[in-house]
C-alpha positions in Angstrom: -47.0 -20.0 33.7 -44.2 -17.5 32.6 -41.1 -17.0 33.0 -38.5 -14.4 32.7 -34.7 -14.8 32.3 -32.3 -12.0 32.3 -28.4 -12.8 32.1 -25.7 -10.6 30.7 -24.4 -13.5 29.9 -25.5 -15.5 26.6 -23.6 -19.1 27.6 -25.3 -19.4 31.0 -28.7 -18.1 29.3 -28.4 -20.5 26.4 -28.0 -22.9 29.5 -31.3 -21.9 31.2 -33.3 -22.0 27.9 -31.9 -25.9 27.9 -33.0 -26.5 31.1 -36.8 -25.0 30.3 -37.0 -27.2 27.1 -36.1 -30.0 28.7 -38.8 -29.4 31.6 -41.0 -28.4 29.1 -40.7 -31.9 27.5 -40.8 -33.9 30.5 -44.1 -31.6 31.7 -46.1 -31.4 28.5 -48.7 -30.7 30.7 -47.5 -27.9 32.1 -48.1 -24.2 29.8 -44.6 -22.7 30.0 -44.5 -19.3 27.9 -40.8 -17.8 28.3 -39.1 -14.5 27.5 -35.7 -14.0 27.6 -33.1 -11.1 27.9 -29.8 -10.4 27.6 -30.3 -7.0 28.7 -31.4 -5.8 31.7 -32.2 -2.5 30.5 -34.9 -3.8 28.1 -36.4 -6.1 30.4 -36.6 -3.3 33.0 -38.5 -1.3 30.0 -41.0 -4.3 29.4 -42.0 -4.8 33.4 -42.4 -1.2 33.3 -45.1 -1.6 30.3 -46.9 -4.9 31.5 -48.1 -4.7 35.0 -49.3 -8.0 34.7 -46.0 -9.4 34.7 -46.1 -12.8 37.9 -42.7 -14.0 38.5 -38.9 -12.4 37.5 -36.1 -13.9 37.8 -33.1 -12.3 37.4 -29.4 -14.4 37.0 
């Protein structure tokens, strides 16, 4: 699975990428690949360029 986090702001986002390692060590087998922004602008830029993209979730 992937995911996608966007927040403008870096304390909650450092948050969210605790929360996904810690899932990510409870589910080993789960695949988790994860991309993060700060910056909506740039993650607008990237869904633009991959189609493929599944799931967004913005904060």
């Amino acid at each position: 699975m992937k995911v996608v986090v966007c927040d403008d702001n870096m304390e909650d986002l450092e948050k969210i990428k605790g929360l996904l390692t810690k899932y990510r060590e409870i589910n080993k087998d789960v695949q988790l690949e994860t991309e993060y922004f700060i910056d909506s602008t740039k993650l607008y830029h990237q869904i633009q360029a991959k189609v493929h993209t599944i799931s967004t979730f913005l904060t």
